[in-house]
C-alpha positions as CSV (number, residue, x, y, z in Angstrom):
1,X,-5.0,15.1,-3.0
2,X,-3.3,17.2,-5.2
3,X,-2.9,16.2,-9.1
4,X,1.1,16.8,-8.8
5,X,0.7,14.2,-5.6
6,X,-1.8,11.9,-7.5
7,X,0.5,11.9,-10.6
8,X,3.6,10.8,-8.5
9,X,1.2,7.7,-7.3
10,X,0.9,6.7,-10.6
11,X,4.2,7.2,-11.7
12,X,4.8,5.1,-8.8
13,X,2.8,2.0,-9.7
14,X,3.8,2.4,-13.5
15,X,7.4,1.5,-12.6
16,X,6.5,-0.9,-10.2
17,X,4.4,-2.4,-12.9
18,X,6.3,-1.7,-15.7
19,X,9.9,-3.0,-15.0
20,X,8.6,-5.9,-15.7
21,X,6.8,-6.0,-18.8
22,X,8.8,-6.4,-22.3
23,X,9.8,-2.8,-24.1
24,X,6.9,-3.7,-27.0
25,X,4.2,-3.4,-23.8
26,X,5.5,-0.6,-22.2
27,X,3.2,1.9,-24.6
28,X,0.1,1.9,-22.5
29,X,-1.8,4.0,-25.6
30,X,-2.0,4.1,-28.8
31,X,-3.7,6.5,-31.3
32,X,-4.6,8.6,-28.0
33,X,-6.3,5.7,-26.3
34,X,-5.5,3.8,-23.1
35,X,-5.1,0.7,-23.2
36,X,-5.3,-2.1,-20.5
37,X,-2.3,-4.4,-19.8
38,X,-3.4,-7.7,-19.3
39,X,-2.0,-10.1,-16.5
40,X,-0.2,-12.3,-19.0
41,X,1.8,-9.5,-19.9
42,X,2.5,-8.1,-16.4
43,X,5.7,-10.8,-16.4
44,X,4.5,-12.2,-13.0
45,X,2.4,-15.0,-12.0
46,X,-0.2,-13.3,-10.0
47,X,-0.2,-9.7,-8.7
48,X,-1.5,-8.9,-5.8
49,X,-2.0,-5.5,-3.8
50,X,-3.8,-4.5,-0.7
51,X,-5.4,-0.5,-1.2
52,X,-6.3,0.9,2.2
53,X,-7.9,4.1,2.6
54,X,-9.4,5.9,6.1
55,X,-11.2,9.0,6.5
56,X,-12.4,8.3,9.8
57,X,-15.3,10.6,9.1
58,X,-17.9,8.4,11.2
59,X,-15.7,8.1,14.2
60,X,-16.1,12.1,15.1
61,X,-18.9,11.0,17.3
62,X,-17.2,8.8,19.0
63,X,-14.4,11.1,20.0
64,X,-16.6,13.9,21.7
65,X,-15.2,15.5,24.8
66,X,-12.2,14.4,24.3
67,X,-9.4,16.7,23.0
68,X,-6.9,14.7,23.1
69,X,-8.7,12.3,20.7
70,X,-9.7,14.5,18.5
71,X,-6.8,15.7,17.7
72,X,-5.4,12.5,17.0
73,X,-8.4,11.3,15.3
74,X,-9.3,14.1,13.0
75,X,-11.3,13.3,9.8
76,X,-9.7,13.4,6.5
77,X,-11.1,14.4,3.1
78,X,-9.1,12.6,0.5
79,X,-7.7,9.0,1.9
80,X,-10.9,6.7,0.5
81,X,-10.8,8.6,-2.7
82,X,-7.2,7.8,-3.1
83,X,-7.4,4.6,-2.4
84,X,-10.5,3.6,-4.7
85,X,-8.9,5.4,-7.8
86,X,-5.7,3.9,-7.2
87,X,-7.6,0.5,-6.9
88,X,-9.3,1.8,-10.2
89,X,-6.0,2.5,-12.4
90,X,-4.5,-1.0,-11.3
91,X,-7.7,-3.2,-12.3
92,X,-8.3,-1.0,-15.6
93,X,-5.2,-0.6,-17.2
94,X,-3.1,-3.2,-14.8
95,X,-4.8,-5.8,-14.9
96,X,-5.1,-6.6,-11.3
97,X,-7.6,-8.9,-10.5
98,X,-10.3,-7.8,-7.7
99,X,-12.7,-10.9,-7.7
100,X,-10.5,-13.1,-6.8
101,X,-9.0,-12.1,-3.4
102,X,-5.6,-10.6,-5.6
103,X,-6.6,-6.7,-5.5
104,X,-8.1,-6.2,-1.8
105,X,-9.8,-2.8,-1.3
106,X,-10.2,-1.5,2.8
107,X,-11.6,1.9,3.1
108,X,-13.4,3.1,5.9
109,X,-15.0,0.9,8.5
110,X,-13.7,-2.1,6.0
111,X,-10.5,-1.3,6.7
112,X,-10.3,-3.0,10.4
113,X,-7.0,-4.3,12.4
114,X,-8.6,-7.4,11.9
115,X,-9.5,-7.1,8.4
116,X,-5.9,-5.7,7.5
117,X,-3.9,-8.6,9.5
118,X,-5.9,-11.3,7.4
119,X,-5.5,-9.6,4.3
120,X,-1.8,-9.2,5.0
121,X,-1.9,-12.5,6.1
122,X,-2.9,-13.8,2.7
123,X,0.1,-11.8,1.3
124,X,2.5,-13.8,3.0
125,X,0.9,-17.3,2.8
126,X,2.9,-19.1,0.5
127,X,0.3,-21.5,-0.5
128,X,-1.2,-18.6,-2.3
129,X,1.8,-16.3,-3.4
130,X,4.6,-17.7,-4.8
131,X,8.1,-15.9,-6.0
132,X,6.8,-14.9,-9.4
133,X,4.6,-12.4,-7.9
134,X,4.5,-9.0,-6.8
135,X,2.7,-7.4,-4.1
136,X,1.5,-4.0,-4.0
137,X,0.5,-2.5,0.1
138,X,-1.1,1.5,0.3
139,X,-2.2,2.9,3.2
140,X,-4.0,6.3,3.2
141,X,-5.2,7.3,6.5
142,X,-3.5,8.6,10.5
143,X,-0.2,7.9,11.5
144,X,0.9,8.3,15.0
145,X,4.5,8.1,17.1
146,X,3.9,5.5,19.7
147,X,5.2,6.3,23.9
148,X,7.7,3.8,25.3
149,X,8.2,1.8,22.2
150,X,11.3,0.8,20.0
151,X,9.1,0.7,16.9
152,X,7.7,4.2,17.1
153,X,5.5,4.9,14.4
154,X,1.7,3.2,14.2
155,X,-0.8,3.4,11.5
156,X,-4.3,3.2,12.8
157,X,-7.2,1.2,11.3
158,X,-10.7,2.4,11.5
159,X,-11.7,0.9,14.8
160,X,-8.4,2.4,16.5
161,X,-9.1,2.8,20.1
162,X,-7.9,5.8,21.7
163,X,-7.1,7.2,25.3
164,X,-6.1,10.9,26.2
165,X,-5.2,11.3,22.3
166,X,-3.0,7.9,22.4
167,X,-3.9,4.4,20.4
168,X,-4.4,1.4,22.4
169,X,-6.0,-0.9,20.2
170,X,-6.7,-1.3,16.3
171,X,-3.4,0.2,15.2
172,X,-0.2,-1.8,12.9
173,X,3.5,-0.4,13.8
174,X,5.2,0.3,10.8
175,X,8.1,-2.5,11.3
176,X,6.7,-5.4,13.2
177,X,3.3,-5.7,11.7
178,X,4.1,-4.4,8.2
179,X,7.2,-4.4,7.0
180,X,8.6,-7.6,9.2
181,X,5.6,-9.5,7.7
182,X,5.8,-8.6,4.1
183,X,9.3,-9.2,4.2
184,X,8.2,-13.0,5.0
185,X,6.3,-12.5,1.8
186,X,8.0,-15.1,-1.0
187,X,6.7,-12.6,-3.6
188,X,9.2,-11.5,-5.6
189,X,8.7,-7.7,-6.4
190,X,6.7,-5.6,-3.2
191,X,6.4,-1.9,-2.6
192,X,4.4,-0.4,0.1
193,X,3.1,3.2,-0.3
194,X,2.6,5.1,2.5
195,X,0.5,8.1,3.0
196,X,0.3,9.3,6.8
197,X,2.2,11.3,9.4
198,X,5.4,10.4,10.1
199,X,5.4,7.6,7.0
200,X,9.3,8.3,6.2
201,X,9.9,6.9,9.9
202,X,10.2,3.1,8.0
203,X,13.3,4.2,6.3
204,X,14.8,4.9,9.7
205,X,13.3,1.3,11.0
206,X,14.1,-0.9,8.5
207,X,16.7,-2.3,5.7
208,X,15.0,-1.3,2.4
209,X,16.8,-2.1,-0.5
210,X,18.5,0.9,-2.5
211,X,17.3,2.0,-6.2
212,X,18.5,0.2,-9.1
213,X,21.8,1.6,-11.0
214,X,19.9,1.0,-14.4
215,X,18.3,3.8,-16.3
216,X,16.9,0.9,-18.2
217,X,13.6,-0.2,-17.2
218,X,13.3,-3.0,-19.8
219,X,16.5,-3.9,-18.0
220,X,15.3,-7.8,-18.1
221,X,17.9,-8.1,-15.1
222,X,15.4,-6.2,-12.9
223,X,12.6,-8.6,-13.3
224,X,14.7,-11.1,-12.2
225,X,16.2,-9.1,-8.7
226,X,14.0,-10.1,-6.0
227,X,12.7,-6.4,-4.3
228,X,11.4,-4.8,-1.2
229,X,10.7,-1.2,-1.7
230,X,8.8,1.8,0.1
231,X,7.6,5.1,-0.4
């Protein structure tokens, strides 16, 4: 990833984080230093976020002889690496909490259909997230445009299941198993980061909500909008 890319990331996550938090906090250093921004301060109850990153480096094998598949399949340098410094910046200078089930990290053969519809599943269980959250989802990995489907684009997990270059198992599509579920999320701030082929395709899908009209970001009125944004 390139730095200008990995800086946009983090400019990302720092509004996300920061519209929140009260103008005193907003200063992350001081004297030169960084410094951490504890959960108390956040102005949520809990945050949560799920980091998912594929190279799909040790699937290569798997695809021999076909073309098709490899094509679709190809192995990627830079996805796990994103994802684990990203994870990094949120639980060092965030806050987010990683040994308890609120910061979730998937990369590689972690990062399962199966492992990724029960983490999302926690996202939107309200017994665990209530509306004083916020919920953080990146994906870093393969995107694909699905045949014969209204829903067209598909991200695909590590154990994605291919045939003549097409996914048949182990995949999400973009509105019906992401952004339909997190919008049954009670959480009261989520953002979903997407980094894949075809990723802007969820804008054409679904009904995200537009940016705010304040220049403000200690605009206490935006901590108190509920949100559903992408990138």
């Amino acid at each position: 990833m390139s730095r200008m890319k990995r800086n946009l990331y983090l400019v990302t996550i720092c509004i996300f984080n920061l519209m929140a938090v009260p103008l005193l906090a907003q200063d992350l250093t001081r004297g030169g230093q960084k410094r951490r921004l504890d959960s108390d301060m956040s102005g949520y109850r809990k945050t949560w976020a799920l980091i998912i990153g594929v190279n799909y480096k040790d699937r290569q094998d798997d695809l021999i002889g076909n073309p098709a598949d490899q094509a679709t399949l190809p192995a990627l340098r830079n996805a796990v690496n994103d994802a684990t410094e990203l994870s990094k910046v949120l639980t060092e200078l965030y806050g987010y909490q990683s040994n308890n089930g609120q910061l979730q990290l998937l990369v590689e053969e972690k990062a399962t259909k199966s492992a990724i519809d029960n983490a999302l599943g926690q996202l939107c269980d309200p017994q665990l997230v209530s509306e004083e959250d916020s919920i953080l989802v990146f994906f870093s990995g393969h995107g694909v445009k699905l045949e014969n489907a209204r829903n067209r684009t598909a991200i695909l997990a590590h154990d994605v299941k291919l045939s003549s270059g097409r996914p048949i198992s182990g995949y999400l599509r973009l509105n019906e198993d992401l952004f339909a579920r997190l919008q049954s999320s009670p959480a009261k701030h989520k953002l979903v980061i997407l980094d894949h082929c075809y990723s802007g395709d969820i804008f054409n899908q679904s009904d995200f909500q537009p940016r705010s009209e304040s220049d403000d970001r200690s605009d206490p009125n935006l901590q108190m909008t509920k949100t559903f944004q992408a990138m």
